[in-house]
C-alpha positions in Angstrom: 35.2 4.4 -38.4 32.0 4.0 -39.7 29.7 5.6 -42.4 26.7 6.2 -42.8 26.3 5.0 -40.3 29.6 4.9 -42.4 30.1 8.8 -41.7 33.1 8.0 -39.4 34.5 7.3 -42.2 35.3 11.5 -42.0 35.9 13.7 -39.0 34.5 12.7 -35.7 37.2 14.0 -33.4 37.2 17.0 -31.9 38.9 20.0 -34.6 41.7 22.4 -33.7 41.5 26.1 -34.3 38.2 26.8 -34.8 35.6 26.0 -37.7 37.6 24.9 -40.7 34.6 25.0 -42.9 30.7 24.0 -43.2 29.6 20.6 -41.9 29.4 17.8 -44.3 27.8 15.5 -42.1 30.7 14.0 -41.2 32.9 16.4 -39.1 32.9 16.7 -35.2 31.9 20.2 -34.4 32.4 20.6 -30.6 29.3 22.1 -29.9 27.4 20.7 -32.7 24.8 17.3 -32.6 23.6 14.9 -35.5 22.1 16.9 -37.8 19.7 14.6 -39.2 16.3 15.0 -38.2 17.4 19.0 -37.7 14.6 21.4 -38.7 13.3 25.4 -39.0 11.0 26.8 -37.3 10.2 26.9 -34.1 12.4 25.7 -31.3 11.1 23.6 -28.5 12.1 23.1 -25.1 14.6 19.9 -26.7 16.2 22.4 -28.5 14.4 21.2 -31.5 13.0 23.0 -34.4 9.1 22.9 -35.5 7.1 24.4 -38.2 4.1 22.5 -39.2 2.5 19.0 -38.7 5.0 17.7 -41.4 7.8 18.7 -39.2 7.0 17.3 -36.0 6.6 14.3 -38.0 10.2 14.3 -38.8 11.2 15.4 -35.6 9.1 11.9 -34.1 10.3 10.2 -37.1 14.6 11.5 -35.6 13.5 10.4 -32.3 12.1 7.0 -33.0 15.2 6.4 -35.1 17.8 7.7 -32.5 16.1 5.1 -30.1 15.7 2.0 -31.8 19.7 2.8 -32.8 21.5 3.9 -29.3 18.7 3.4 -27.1 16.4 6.1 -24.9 19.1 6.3 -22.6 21.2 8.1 -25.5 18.7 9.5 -27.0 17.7 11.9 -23.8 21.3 12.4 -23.0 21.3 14.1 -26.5 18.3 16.3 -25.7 19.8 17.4 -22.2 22.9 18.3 -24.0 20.9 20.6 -26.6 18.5 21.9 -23.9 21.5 22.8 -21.7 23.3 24.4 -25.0 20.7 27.0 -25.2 22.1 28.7 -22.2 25.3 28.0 -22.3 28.3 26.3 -23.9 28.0 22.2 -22.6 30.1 18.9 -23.9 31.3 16.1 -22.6 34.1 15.2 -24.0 34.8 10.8 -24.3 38.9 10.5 -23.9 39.8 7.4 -25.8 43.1 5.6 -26.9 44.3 2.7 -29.2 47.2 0.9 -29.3 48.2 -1.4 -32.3 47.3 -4.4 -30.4 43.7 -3.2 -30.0 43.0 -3.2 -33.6 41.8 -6.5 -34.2 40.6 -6.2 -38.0 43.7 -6.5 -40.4 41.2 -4.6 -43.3 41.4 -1.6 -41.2 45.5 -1.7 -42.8 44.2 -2.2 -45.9 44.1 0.8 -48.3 42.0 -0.6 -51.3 45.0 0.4 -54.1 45.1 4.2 -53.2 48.5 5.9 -52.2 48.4 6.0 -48.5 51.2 8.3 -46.6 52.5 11.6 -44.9 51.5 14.5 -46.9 53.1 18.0 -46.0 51.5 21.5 -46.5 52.6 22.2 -49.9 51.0 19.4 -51.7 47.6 19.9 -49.4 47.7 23.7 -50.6 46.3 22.9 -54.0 43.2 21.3 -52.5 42.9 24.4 -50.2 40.3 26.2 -52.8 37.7 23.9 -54.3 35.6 23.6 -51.2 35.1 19.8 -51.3 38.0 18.9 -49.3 37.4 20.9 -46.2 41.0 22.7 -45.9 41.5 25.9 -46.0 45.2 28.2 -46.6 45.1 29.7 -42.8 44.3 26.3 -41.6 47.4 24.5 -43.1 49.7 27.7 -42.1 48.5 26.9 -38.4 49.1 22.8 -38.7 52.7 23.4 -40.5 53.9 26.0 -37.3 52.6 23.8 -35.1 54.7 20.6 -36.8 51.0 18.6 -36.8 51.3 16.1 -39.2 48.9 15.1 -42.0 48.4 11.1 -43.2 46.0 11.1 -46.4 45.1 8.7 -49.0 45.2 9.1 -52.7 43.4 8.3 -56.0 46.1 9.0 -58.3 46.2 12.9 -57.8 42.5 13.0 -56.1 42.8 13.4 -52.4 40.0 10.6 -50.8 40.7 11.3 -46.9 42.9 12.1 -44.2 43.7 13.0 -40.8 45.8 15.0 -38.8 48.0 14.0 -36.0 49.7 16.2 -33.2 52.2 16.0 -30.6 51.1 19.1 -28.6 48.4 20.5 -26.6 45.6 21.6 -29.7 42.8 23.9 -29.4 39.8 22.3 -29.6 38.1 25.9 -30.7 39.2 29.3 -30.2 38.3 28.8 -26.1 39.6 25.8 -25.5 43.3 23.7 -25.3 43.5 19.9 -25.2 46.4 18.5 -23.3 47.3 15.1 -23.2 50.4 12.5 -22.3 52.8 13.2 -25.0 53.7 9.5 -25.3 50.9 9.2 -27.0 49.4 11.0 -30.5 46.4 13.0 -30.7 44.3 12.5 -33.6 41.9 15.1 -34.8 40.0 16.2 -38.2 39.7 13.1 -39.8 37.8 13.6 -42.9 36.8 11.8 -46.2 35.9 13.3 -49.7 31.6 12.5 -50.3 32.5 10.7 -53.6 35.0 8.2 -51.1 32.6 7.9 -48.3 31.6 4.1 -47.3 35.2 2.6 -48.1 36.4 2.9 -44.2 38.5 5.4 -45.4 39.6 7.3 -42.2 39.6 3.6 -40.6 42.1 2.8 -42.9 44.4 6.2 -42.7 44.3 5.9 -38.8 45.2 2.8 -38.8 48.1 2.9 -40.7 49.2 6.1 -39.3 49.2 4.4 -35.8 51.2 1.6 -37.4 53.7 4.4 -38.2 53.7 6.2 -34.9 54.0 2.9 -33.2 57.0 2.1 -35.2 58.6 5.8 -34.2 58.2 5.0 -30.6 54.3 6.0 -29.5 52.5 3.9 -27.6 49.4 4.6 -29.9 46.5 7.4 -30.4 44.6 9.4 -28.0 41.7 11.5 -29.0 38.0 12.4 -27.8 34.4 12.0 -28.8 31.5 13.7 -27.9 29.4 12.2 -25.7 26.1 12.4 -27.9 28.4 11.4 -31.4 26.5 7.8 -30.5 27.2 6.9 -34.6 30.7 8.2 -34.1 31.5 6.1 -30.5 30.0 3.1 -31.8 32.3 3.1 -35.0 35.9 3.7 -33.0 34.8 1.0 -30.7 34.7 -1.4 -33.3 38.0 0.0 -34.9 39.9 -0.8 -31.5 39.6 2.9 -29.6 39.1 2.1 -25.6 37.5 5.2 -23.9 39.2 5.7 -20.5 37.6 8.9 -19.0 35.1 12.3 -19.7 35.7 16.0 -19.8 33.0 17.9 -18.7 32.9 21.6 -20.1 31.2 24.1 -19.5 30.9 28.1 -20.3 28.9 30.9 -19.8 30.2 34.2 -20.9 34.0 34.5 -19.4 33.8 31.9 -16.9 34.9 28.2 -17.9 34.7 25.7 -15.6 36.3 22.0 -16.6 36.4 18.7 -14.7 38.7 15.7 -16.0 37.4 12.0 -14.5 40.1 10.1 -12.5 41.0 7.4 -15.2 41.9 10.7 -17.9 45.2 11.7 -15.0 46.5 8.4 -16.2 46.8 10.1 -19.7 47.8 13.6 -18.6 44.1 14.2 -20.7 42.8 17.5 -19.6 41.2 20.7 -21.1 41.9 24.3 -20.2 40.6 28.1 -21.1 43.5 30.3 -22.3 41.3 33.3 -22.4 42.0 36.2 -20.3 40.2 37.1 -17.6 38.6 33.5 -17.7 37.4 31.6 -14.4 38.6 28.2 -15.2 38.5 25.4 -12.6 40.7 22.3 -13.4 39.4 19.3 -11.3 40.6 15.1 -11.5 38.5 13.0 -9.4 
């Protein structure tokens, strides 16, 4: 992925269980949206904060920005998706595969002299406590019951990035369960260490952990993007990721209401609502 614009160089797909921890910048919060450009203050019919002549100038400054990158197109889709968010729980979800074949790079395989591999739950523990790699004890209990696995990258004993990679339906957040065809591997919570960032990192460690899948029998990754992640889309399209389909979500108090886009039946790539007592509507059309 891409930083930066090299921030997908960390986490942009969607995360399992909940928060794991602040946002660096570089993690896919479900609900969340770029925070560059985010003020205090005041909050404006874009869901936008102002305070002061100095911040509208940032806010004009964000906007100008987000056009000239992803165009105005983008750029009001983002605004309808925080506008919307003030009432109630919105995302469109971007369903997306890659197959070995579709990465055309060969740099993407190329770990710059770190230690690139499977790590399990006992060696991740130790970086569990400092803060800076975004894990926490209660996260890596969940991953290890669940038999997700974990593909990092090393500097000697420093951990620079990783991933994890699942063969099961994974929450998404505490309300919500992604499932998906099991011939394929869902990748979520990609992340790379500041002090590693611009070194397509978490290119490089899903790359190489779709070489390994591949050779243990899966036709390749599936994960999802948020619709308004424009940095994040733009960098797994130029890794190799296809996007196939949308999940539309939405949630207002106990009623959930879901709706999966033809092309995502091919990939048995749906979301559900485990709560009790939740109103959830599953539709493929």
């Amino acid at each position: 992925m891409h930083g930066g614009a090299n921030q997908a160089h960390g986490a942009y797909f969607c995360s399992p269980f909940g928060p794991r921890g602040r946002s660096s910048g570089e993690r896919l919060d479900l609900y969340a949206y770029p925070r560059s450009g985010r003020c205090h203050g005041r909050v404006g019919a874009a869901g936008i904060r102002f305070s002061g002549a100095g911040q509208v100038r940032k806010i004009v400054h964000y906007l100008r920005e987000s056009v000239r990158k992803y165009g105005a197109a983008a750029t009001l889709h983002n605004i309808e998706c925080r506008v919307v968010n003030k009432i109630a729980h919105f995302q469109i979800l971007k369903g997306m595969t890659v197959r070995l074949r579709d990465v055309n790079d060969p740099r993407f395989f190329e770990a710059q002299g770190l230690d690139a591999r499977f790590v399990g739950e006992d060696e991740l523990a130790k970086f569990a406590h400092d803060g800076i790699h975004q894990l926490s004890v209660d996260f890596l209990r969940k991953t290890r019951a669940r038999g997700d696995r974990c593909y990092a990258l090393f500097e000697g004993e420093k951990l620079a990035a990783y991933g994890w990679y699942s063969d099961l339906p994974t929450p998404i957040d505490e309300h919500l369960v992604l499932h998906f065809d099991r011939a394929w591997t869902y990748m979520y919570n990609g992340y790379t260490v500041p002090a590693y960032r611009g070194k397509r990192l978490h290119a490089v460690g899903m790359c190489r952990a779709l070489r390994a899948f591949t050779e243990e029998g899966k036709k390749g990754l599936i994960s999802c993007v948020a619709s308004n992640n424009f940095s994040s889309l733009n960098s797994v399209t130029r890794m190799g990721y296809r996007i196939f389909g949308a999940v539309y979500m939405f949630r207002a108090g106990s009623h959930s209401f879901t709706y999966a886009t033809k092309r995502c039946r091919d990939y048995g790539f749906w979301v559900e609502s485990p709560d009790p007592g939740a109103t959830w509507i599953r539709q493929n059309a």
